[in-house]
C-alpha positions in Angstrom: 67.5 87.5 116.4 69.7 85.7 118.8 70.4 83.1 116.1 71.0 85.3 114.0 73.8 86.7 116.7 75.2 83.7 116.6 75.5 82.9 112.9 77.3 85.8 112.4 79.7 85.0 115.1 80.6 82.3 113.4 80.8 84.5 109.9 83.2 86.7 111.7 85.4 84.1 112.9 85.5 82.5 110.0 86.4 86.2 108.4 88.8 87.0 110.6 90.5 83.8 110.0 90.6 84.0 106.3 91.7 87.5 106.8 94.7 87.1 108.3 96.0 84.1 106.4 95.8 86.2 103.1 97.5 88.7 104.0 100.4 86.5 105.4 100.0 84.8 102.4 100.2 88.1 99.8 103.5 89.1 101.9 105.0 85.9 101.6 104.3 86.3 97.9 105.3 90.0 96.9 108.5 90.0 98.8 111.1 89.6 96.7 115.0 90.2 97.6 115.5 91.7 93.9 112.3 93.8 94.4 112.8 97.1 93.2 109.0 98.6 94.3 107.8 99.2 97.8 105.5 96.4 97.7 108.5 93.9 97.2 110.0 94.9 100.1 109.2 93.9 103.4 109.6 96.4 106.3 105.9 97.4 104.6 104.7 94.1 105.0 105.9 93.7 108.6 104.3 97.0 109.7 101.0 96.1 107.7 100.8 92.5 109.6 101.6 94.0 113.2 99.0 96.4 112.2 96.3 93.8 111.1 96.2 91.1 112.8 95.4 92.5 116.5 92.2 94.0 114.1 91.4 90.1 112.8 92.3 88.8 116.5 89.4 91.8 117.9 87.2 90.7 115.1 87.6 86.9 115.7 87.2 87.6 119.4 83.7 89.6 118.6 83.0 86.7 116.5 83.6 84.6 119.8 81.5 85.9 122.4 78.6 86.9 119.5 78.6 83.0 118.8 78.7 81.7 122.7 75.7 84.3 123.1 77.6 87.1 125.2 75.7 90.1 123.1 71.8 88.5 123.4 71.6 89.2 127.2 69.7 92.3 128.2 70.9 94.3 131.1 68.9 94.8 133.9 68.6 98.6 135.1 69.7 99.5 138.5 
């Protein structure tokens, strides 16, 4: 199970990498200055980004510690 842990750390980095260069990518591709909908415009895209990637950061930082084993230690009860 712990391998399995660590596996999926490395999914989730991997994730959370891909993650946040596609939707870099997408707003470097739909704005447009002669946009005329929403999506071409890019206060949306700059809220959407400052949204997202602290999410991909937290999930690449899960992905982390599940990969250097931090979550297959069991705590001892006091």
């Amino acid at each position: 199970m712990n391998a399995l842990k660590k596996y999926l750390g490395i999914i989730w980095m991997l994730l959370a990498i891909a993650a946040a260069y596609f939707i870099i990518h997408a707003a470097f591709v739909n704005i447009k200055s002669d946009g005329k909908l929403n999506i071409n415009k890019p206060l949306p895209w700059i809220i959407i980004i400052i949204v997202f990637l602290p999410v991909a950061a937290g999930l690449f930082l899960f992905g982390y510690y599940a990969l250097k084993g931090e979550y297959s230690r069991s705590q001892k009860s006091q």
